[in-house]
C-alpha positions as protocol buffer text, in pm:
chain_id: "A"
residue {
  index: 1
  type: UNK
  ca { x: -3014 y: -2870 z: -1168 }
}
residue {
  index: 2
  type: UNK
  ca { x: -2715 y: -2926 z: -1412 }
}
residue {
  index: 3
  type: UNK
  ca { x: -2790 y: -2644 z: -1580 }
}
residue {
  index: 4
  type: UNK
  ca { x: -2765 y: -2459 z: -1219 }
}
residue {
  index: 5
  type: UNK
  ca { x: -2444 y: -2628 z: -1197 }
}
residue {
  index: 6
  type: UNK
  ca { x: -2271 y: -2564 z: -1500 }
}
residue {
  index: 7
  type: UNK
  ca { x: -2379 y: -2170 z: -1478 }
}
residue {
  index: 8
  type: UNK
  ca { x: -2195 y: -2151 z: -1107 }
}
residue {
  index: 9
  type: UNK
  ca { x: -1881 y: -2320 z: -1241 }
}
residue {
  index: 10
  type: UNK
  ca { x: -1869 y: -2131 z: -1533 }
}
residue {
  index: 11
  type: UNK
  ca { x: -1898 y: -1817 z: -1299 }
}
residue {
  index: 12
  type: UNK
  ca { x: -1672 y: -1863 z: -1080 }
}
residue {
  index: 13
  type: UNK
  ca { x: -1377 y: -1939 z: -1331 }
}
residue {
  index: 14
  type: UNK
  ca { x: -1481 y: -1650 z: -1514 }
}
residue {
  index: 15
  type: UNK
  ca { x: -1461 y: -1430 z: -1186 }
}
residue {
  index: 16
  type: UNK
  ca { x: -1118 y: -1599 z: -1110 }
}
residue {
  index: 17
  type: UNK
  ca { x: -991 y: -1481 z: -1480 }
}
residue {
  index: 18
  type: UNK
  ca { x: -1139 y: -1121 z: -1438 }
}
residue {
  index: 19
  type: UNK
  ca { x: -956 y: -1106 z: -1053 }
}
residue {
  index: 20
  type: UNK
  ca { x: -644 y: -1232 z: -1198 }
}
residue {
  index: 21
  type: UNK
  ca { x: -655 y: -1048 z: -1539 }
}
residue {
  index: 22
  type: UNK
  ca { x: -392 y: -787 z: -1660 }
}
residue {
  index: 23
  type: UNK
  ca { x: -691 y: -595 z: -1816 }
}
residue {
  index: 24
  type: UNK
  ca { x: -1073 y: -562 z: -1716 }
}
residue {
  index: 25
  type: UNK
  ca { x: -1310 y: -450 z: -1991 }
}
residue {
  index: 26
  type: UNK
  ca { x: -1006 y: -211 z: -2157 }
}
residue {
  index: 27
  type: UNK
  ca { x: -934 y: -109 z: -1792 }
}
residue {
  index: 28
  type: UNK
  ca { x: -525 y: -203 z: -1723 }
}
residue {
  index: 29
  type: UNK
  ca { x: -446 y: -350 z: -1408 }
}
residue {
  index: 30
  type: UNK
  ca { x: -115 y: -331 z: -1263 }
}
residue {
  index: 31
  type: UNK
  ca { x: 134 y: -549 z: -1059 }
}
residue {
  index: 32
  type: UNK
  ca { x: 193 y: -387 z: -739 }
}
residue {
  index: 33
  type: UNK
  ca { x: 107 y: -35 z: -653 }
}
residue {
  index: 34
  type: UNK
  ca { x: 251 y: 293 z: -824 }
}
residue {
  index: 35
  type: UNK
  ca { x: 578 y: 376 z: -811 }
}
residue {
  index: 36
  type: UNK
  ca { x: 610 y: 719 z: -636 }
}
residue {
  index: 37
  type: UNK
  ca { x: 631 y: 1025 z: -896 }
}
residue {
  index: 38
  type: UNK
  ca { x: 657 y: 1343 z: -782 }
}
residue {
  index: 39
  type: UNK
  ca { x: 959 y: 1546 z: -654 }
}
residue {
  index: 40
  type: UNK
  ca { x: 770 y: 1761 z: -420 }
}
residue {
  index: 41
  type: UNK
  ca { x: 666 y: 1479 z: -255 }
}
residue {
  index: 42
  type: UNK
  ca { x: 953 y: 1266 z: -206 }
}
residue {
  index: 43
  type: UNK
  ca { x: 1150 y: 1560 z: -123 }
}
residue {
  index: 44
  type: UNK
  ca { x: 946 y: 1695 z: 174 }
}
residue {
  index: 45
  type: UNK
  ca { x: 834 y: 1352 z: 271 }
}
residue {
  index: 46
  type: UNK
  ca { x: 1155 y: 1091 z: 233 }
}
residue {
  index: 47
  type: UNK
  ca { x: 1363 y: 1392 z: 415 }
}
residue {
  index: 48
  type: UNK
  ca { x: 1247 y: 1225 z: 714 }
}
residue {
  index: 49
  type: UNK
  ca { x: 1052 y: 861 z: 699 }
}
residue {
  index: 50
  type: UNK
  ca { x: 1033 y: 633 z: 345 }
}
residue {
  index: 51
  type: UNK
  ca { x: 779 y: 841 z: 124 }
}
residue {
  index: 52
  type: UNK
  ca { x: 489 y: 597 z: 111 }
}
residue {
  index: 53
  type: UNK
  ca { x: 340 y: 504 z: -216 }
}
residue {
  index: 54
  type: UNK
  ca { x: -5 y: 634 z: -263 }
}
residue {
  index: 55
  type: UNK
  ca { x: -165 y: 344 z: -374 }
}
residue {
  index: 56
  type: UNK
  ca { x: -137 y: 218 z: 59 }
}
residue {
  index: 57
  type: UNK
  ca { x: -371 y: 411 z: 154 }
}
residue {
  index: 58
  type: UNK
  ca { x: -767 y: 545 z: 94 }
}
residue {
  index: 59
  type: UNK
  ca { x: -797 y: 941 z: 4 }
}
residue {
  index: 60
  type: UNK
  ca { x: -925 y: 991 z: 323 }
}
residue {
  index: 61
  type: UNK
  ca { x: -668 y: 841 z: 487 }
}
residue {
  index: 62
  type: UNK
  ca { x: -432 y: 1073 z: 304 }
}
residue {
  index: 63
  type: UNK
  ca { x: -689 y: 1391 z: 370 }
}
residue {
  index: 64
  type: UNK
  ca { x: -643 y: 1331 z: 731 }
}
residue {
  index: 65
  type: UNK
  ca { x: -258 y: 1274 z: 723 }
}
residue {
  index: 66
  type: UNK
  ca { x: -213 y: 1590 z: 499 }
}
residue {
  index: 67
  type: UNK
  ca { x: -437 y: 1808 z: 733 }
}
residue {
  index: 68
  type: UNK
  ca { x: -250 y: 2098 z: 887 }
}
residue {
  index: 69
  type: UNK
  ca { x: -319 y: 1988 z: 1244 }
}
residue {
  index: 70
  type: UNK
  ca { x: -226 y: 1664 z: 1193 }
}
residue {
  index: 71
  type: UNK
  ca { x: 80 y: 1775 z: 1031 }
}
residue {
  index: 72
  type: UNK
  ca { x: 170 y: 1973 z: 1375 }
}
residue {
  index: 73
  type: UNK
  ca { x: 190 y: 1684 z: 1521 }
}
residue {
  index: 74
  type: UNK
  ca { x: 263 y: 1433 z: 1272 }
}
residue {
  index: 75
  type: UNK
  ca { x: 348 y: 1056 z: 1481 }
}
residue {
  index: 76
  type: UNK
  ca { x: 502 y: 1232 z: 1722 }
}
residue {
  index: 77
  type: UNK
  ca { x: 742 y: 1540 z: 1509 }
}
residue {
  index: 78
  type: UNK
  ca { x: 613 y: 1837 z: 1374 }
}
residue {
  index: 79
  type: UNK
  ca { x: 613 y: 1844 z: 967 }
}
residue {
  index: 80
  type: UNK
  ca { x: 415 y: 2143 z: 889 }
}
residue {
  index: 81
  type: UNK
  ca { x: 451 y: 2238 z: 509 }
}
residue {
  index: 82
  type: UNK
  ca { x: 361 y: 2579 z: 363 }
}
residue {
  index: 83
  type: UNK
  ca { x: 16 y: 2563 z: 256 }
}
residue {
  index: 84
  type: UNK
  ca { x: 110 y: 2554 z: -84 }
}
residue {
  index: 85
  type: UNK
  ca { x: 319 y: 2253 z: -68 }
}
residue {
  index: 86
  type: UNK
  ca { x: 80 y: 2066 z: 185 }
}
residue {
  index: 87
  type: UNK
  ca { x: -185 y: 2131 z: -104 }
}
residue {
  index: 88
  type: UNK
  ca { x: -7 y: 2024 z: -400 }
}
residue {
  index: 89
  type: UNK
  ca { x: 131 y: 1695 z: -212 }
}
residue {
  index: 90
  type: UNK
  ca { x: -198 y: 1619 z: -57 }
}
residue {
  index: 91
  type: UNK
  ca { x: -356 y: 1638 z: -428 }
}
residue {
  index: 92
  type: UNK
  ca { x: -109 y: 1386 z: -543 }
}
residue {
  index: 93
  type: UNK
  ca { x: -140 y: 1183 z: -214 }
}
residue {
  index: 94
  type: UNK
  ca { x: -493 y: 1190 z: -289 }
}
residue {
  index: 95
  type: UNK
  ca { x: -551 y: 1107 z: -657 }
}
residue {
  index: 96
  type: UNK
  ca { x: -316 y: 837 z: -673 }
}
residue {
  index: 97
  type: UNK
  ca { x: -475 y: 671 z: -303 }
}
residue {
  index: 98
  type: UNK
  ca { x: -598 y: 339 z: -381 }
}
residue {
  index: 99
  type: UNK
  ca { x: -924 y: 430 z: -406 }
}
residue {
  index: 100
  type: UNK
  ca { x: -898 y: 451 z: -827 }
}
residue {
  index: 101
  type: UNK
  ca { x: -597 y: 275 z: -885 }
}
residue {
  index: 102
  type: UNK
  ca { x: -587 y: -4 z: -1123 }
}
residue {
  index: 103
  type: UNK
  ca { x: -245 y: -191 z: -963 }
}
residue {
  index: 104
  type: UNK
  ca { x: -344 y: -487 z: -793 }
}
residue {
  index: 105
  type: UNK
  ca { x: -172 y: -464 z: -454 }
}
residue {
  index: 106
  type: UNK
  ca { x: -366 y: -145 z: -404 }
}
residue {
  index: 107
  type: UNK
  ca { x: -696 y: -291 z: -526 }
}
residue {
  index: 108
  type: UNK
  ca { x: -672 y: -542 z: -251 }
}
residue {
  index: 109
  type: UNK
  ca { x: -553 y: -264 z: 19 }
}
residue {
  index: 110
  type: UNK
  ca { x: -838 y: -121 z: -96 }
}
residue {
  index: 111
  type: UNK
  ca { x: -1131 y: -427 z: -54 }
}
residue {
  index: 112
  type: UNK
  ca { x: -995 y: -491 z: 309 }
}
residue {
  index: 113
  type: UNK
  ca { x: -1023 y: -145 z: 451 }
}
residue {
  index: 114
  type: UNK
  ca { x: -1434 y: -112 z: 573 }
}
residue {
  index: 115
  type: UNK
  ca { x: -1618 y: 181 z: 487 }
}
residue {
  index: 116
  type: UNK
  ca { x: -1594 y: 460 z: 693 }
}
residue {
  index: 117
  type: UNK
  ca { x: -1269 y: 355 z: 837 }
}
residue {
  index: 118
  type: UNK
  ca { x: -967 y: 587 z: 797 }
}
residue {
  index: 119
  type: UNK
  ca { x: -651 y: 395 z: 852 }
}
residue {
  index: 120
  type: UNK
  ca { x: -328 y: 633 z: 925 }
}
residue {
  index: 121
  type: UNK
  ca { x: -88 y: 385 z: 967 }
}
residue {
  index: 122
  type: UNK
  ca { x: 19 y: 159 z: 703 }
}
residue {
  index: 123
  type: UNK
  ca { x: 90 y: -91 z: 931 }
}
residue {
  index: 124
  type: UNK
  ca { x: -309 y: -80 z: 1067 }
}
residue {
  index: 125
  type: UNK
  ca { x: -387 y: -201 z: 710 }
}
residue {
  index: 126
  type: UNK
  ca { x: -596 y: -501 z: 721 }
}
residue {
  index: 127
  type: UNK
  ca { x: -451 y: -626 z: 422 }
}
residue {
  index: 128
  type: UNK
  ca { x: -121 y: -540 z: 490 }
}
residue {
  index: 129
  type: UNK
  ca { x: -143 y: -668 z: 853 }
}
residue {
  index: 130
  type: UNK
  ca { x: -267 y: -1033 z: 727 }
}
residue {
  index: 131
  type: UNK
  ca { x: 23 y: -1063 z: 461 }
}
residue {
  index: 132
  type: UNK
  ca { x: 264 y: -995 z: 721 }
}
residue {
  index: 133
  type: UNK
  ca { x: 102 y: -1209 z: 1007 }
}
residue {
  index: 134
  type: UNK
  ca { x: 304 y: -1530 z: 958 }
}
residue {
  index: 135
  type: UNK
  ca { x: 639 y: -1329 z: 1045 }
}
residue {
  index: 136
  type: UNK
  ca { x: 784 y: -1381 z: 1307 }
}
residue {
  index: 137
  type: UNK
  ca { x: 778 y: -1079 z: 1562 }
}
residue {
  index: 138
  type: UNK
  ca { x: 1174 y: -1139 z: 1642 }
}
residue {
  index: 139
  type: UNK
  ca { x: 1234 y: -1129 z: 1260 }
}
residue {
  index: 140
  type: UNK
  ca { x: 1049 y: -789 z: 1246 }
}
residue {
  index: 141
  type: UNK
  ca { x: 1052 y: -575 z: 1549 }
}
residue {
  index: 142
  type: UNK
  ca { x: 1347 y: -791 z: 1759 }
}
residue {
  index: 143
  type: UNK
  ca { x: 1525 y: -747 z: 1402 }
}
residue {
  index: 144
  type: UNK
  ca { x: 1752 y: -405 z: 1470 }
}
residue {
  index: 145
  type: UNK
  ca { x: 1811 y: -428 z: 1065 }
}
residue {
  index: 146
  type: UNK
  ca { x: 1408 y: -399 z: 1011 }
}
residue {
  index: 147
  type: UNK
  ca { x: 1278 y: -289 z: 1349 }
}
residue {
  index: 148
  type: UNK
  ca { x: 914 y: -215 z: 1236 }
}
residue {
  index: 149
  type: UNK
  ca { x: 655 y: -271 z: 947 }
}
residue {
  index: 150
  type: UNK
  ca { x: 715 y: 70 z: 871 }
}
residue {
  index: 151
  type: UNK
  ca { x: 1023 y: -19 z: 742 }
}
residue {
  index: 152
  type: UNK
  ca { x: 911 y: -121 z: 408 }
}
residue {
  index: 153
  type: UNK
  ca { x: 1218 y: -77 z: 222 }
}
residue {
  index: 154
  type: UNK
  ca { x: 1418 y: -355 z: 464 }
}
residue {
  index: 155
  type: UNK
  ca { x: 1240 y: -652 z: 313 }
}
residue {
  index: 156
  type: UNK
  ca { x: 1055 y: -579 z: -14 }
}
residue {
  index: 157
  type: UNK
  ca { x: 1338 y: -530 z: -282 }
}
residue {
  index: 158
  type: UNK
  ca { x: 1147 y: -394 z: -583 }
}
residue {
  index: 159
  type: UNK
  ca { x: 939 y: -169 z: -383 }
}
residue {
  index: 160
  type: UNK
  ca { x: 1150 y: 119 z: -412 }
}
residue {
  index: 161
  type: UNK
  ca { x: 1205 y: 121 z: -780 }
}
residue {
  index: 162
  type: UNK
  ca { x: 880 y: -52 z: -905 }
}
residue {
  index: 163
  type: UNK
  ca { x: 655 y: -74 z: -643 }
}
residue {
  index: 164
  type: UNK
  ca { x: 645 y: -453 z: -640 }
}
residue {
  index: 165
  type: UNK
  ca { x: 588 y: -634 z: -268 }
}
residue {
  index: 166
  type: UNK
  ca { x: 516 y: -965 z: -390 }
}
residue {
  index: 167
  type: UNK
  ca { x: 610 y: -1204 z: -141 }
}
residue {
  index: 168
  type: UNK
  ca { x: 907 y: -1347 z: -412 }
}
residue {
  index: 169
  type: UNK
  ca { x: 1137 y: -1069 z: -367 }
}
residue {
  index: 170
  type: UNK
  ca { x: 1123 y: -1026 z: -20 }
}
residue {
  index: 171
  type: UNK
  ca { x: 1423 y: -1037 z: 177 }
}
residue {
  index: 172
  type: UNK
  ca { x: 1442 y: -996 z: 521 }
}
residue {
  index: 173
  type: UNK
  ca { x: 1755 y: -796 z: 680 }
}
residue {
  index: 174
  type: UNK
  ca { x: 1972 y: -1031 z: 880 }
}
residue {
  index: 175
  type: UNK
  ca { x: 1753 y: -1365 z: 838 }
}
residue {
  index: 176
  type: UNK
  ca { x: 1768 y: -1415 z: 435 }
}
residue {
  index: 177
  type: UNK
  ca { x: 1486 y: -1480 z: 197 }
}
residue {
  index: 178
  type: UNK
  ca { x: 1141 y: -1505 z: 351 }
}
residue {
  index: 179
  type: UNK
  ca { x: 920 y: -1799 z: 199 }
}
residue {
  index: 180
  type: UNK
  ca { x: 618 y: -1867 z: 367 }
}
């Protein structure tokens, strides 16, 4: 029996160093998700919304996004792409989903999404939704400075230049520093 013991202790602080670990059997893990780079991208995407970072979403969410039907209709506007663009971005979209990333943020997008389920809103994220539950709705949505989830830009101030949305450098638009 304290042999039983000893074994689940020592394997459950080993699985809380491997979860927490920079680097997983030569394997890097990464703070955050990846910063966005590509030009096609961000140019055809940012002209009109914030250019979501890969690493948000599953491939097949971004298949589905990146289809050209959906694009016809795209939440509402039409942002059909010629086919060689809508390929080349979908690719990228698609090999940097968080399906193989090795940033953290995106690992845990990742976990919380079931199988089979194809998320194509950000905001529908079960991850994402339970890190922002605690926020007030009149401090997101009753908030014209952030007005949505979608937002993401409004609160998280490293997410833009390195992808970080760690709940330290948040700042939300006409309330101040969020610290839950």
């Amino acid at each position: 029996m304290t042999r039983f013991i000893l074994v689940l202790i020592m394997s459950v602080f080993i699985a809380q160093n491997v979860y927490a670990a920079d680097n997983f059997l030569g394997v890097p893990r990464f703070k955050g998700v990846e910063p966005i780079k590509n030009a096609l991208y961000q140019a055809n995407c940012a002209e009109c919304h914030f250019a979501y970072f890969p690493g948000l979403l599953p491939a097949r969410s971004w298949r589905d996004l990146m289809a050209p039907k959906s694009l016809e209709n795209h939440f509402g506007d039409n942002a059909e792409l010629d086919e060689m663009d809508r390929r080349m971005i979908t690719n990228f979209l698609v090999n940097n989903a968080a399906d193989d990333s090795h940033y953290k943020r995106s690992i845990k997008i990742r976990r919380s999404i079931a199988d089979g389920d194809v998320p194509v809103r950000i905001t529908k994220v079960p991850y994402i939704k339970r890190k922002h539950s605690e926020i007030p709705d009149r401090l997101i949505r009753g908030n014209p400075k952030v007005r949505s989830l979608s937002y993401c830009l409004n609160c998280h101030t490293q997410a833009a230049s390195k992808g970080v949305f760690d709940d330290d450098t948040v700042f939300i638009k006409g309330y101040g520093e969020w610290d839950d």
